[in-house]
C-alpha positions as CSV (number, residue, x, y, z in Angstrom):
1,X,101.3,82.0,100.2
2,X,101.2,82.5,103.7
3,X,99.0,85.3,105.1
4,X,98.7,83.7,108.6
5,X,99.7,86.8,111.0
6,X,103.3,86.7,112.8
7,X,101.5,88.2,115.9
8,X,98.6,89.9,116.6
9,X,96.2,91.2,119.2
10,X,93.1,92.9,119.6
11,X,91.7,95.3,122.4
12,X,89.0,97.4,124.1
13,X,89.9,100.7,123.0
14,X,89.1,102.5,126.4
15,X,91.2,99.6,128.2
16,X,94.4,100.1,125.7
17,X,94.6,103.6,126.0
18,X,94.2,103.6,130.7
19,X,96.3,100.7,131.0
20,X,99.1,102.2,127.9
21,X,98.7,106.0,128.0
22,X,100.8,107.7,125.1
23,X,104.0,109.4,126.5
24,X,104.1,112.4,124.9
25,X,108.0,113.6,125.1
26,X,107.3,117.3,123.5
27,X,105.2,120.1,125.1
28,X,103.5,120.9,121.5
29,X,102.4,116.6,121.1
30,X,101.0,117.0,124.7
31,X,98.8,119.9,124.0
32,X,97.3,118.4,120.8
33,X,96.8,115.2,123.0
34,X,95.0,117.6,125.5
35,X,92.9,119.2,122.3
36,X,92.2,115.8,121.5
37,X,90.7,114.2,124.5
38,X,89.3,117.7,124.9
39,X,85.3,116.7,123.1
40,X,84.6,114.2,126.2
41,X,83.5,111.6,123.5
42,X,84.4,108.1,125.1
43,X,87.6,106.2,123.4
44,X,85.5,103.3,122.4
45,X,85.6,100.5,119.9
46,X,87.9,97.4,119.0
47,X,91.3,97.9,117.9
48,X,93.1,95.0,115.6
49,X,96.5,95.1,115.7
50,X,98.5,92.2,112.8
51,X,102.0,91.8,111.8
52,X,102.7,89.8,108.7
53,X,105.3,88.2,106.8
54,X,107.1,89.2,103.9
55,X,105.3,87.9,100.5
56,X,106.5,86.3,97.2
57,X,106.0,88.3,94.6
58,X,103.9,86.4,91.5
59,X,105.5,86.1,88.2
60,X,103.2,87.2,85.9
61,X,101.2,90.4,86.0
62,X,97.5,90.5,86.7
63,X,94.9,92.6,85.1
64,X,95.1,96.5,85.6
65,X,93.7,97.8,88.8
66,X,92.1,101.7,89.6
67,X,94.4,104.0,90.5
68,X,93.3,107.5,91.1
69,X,95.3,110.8,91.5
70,X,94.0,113.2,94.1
71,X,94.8,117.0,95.4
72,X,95.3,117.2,99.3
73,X,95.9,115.7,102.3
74,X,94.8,112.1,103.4
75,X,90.8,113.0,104.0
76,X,90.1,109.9,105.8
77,X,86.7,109.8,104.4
78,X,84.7,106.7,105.4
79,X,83.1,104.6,101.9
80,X,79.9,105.1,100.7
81,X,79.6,101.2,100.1
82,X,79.3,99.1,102.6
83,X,81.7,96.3,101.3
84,X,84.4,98.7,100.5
85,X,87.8,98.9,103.3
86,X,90.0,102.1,103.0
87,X,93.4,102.4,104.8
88,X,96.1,105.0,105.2
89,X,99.2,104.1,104.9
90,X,102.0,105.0,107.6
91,X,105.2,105.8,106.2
92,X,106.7,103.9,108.8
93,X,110.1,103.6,110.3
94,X,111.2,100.2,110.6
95,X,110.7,100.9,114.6
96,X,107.2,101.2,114.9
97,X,105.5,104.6,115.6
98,X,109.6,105.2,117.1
99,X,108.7,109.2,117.3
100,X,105.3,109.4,117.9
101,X,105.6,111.1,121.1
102,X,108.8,113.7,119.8
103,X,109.2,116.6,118.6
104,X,109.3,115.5,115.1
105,X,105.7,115.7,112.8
106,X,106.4,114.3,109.8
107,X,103.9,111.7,107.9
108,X,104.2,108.9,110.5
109,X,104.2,111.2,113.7
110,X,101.4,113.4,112.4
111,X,98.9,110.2,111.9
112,X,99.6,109.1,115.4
113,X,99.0,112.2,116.8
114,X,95.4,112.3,115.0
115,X,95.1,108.8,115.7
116,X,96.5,108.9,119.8
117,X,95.7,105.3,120.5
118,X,98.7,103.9,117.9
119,X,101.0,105.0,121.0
120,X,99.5,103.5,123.2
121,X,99.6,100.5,120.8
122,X,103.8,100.3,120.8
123,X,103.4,100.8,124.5
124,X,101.5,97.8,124.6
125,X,103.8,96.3,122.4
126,X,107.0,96.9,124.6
127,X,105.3,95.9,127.6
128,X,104.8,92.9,126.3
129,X,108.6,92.2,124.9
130,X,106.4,92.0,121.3
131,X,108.6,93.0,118.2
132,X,106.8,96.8,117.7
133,X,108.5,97.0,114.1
134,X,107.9,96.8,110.5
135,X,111.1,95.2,109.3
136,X,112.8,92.4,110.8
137,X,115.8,90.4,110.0
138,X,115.7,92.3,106.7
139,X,112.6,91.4,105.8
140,X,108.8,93.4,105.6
141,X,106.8,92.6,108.3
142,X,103.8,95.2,107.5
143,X,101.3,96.0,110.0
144,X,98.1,96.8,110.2
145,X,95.6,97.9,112.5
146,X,92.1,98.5,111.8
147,X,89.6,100.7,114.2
148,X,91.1,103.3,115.9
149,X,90.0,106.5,116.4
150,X,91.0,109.3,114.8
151,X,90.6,112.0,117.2
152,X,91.9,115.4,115.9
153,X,92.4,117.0,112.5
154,X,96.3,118.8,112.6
155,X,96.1,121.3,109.1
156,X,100.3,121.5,109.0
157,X,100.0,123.1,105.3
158,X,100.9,127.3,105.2
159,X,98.4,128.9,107.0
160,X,99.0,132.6,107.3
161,X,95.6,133.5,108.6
162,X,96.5,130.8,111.4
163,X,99.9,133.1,111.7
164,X,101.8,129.5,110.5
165,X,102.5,131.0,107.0
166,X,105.3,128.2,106.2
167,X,103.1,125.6,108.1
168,X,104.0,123.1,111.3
169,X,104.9,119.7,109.1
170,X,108.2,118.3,110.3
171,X,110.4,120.2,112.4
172,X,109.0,123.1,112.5
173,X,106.3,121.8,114.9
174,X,108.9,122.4,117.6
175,X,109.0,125.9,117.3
176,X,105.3,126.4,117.1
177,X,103.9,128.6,120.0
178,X,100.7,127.3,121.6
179,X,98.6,129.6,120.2
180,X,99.9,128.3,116.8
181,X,99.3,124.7,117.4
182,X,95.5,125.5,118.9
183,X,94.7,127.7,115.3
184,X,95.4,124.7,113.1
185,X,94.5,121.5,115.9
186,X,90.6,120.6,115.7
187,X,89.0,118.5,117.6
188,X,86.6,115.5,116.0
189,X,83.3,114.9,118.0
190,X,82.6,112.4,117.5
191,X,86.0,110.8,116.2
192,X,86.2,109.0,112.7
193,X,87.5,105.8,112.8
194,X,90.4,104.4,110.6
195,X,92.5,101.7,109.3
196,X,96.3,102.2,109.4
197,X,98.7,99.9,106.9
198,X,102.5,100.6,108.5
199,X,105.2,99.8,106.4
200,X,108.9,101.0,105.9
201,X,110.7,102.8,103.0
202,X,114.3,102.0,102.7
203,X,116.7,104.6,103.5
204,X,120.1,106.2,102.9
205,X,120.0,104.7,99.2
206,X,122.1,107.2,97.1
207,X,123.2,107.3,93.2
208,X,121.1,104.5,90.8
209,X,118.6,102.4,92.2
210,X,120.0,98.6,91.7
211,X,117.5,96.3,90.7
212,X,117.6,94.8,94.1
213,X,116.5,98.2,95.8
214,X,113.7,98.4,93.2
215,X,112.6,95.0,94.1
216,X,112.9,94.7,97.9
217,X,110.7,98.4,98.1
218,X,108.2,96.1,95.6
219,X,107.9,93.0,98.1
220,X,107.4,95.8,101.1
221,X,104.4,97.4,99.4
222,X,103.2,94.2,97.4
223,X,103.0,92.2,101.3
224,X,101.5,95.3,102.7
225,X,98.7,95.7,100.1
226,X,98.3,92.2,100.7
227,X,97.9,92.4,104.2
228,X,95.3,95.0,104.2
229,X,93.4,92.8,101.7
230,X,93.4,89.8,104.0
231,X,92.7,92.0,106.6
232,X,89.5,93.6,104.7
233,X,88.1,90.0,104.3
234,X,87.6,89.7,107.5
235,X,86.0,93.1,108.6
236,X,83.6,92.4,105.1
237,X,82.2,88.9,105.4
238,X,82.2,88.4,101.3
239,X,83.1,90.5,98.3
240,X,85.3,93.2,99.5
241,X,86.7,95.5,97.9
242,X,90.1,96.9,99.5
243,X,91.2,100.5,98.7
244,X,94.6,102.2,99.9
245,X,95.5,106.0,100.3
246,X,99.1,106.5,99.8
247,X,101.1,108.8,98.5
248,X,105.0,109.6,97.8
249,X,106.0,107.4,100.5
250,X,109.6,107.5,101.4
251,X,110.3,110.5,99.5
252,X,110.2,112.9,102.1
253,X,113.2,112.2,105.4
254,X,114.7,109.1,103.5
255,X,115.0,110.6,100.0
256,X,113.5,108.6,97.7
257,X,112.7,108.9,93.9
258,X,109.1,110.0,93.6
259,X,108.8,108.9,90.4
260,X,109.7,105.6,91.2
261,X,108.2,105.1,94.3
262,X,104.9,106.0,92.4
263,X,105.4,103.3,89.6
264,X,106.5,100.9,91.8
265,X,103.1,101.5,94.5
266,X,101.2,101.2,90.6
267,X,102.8,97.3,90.3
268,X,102.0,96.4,93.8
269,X,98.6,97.4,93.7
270,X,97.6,95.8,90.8
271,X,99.5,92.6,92.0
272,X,97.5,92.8,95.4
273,X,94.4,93.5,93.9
274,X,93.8,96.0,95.3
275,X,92.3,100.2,94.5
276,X,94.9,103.0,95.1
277,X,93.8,106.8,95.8
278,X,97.2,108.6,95.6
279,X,97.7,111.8,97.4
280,X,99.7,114.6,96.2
281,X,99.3,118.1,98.4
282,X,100.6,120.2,95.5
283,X,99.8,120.3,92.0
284,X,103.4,119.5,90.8
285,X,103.1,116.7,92.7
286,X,99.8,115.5,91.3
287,X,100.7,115.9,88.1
288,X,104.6,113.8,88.7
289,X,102.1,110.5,89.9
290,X,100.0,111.7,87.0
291,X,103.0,111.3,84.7
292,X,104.1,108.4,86.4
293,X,101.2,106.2,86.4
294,X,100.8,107.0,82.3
295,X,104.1,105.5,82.0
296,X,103.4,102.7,83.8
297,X,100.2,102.1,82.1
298,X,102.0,102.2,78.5
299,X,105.2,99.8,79.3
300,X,102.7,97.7,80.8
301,X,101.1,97.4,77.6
302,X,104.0,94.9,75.7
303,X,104.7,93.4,79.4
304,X,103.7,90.1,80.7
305,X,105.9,89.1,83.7
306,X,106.9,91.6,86.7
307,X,110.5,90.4,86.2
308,X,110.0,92.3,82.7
309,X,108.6,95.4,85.0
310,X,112.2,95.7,86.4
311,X,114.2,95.3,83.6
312,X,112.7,98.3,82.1
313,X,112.9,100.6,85.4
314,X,116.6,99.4,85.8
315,X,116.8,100.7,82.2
316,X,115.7,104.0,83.5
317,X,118.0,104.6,85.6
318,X,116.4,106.1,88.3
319,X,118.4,108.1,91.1
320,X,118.2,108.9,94.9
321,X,117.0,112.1,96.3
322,X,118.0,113.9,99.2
323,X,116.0,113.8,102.7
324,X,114.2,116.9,103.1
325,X,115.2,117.5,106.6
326,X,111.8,116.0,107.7
């Protein structure tokens, strides 16, 4: 198993962000940029930036590991205990933070605009002719970058009291007036600091998922996971403990099965090793990873081998959603 990096790098935060400002292509990004920087407090700190290869998957399953359901939005809490690492995952494009600086404020745009330095990361990365992407030759190539400032809190949920009573998530962020994106922008003095695991959900998948699908979304997570473990190890000299916060990744613009998706996040995490908080921000949702993770939990029960795993989701049949415009 090789978790030797493709590339990485690692930087001054202060020097990243002068000599690579973020090019903010949308009036609304620039004026949460502006909200942002807007505190004074210094951009500070040392930013990690890895790419890794895709993983093997193990053959046999390993023992059960937490997985935990929770009501929201990703809270970006720091852990109480000392030798525990979270990240947030990016629900990337395979084109690394591709639309940060649009119009667009979907799951991977929004964190980027919290988190302002991860443009200035791909503009490093272009400088430099480095591959800024997450998939290459078909393959994952995860990424993960650990100590950047998150710098703003953007509430894009229905706010009518902020006069945004359908909120600003996705396209709708284009339309917002300025005084709209000020009610619901905050900015963090002094800025938390966060870990970001990147990594791609397939798209334009339609009818049944073929066991191949199901498997090649497995690797992605399975290598990410992985990656944020290595990763982990080095920021805690010792026993670490690595936990994730994800959520229906690749459900939303590229359609995919949240059911699935869920179970299949379940598998990698406890192949990886590694503790999964799961955010839903609805209560349907909550209770469909709920539901999910049960199932899981029960076929798991009489199963010994991942290759087992997927004969009983190919069983199931699951189907391909629709993008939700996001």
């Amino acid at each position: 198993m090789d978790l030797t990096p493709i590339d990485q790098a690692s930087f001054e935060a202060e020097k990243l962000v002068h000599d690579h400002p973020p090019h903010w292509r949308h009036g609304n990004k620039h004026l949460v940029y502006e909200i942002a920087c807007s505190s004074g407090f210094p951009v500070q700190g040392q930013v990690n930036y890895a790419r890794w290869p895709k993983q093997e998957l193990p053959e046999d399953l390993s023992a059960p590991s937490p997985f935990s359901v929770c009501l929201g939005v990703f809270a970006y809490a720091a852990p109480k205990e000392p030798n525990v690492v979270a990240w947030h995952v990016n629900f990337s494009d395979e084109l690394l933070f591709v639309a940060y600086g649009s119009s667009l404020l979907a799951q991977d745009e929004l964190q980027a605009a919290e988190h302002p330095a991860l443009g200035s990361l791909r503009e490093y990365l272009i400088s430099k002719d480095m591959a800024a992407v997450t998939e290459e030759d078909g393959n994952p190539t995860p990424v993960t970058i650990t100590g950047v400032q998150r710098r703003c809190v953007i509430d894009t949920q229905p706010n009518p009291g902020a006069g945004c009573p359908n909120g600003l998530y996705g396209n709708a962020f284009a339309q917002a007036t300025e005084e709209q994106v000020r009610a619901v922008t905050k900015s963090l003095s002094p800025p938390t600091i966060s870990n970001i695991l990147a990594i791609a959900a397939p798209s334009g998948g339609y009818g049944t998922y073929s066991r191949q699908q199901m498997l090649n979304i497995l690797i992605t997570a399975y290598t990410g996971f992985l990656a944020a473990k290595a990763e982990s190890s080095r920021i805690v000299h010792g026993d670490s403990k690595t936990v994730i916060n994800t959520g229906f990744w690749g459900c939303g613009a590229f359609g995919g099965n949240r059911r699935l998706m869920t179970i299949l996040q379940c598998l990698a995490g406890e192949l990886a090793g590694v503790e999964i908080l799961f955010w839903s921000t609805n209560e349907t949702g909550v209770k469909l990873a709920t539901d999910a993770r049960h199932w899981y939990e029960q076929i798991r029960e009489d199963i010994l081998t991942v290759q087992c795993v997927l004969d009983r989701l190919v069983e199931e049949k699951f189907q391909w959603g629709v993008s939700d415009g996001n």
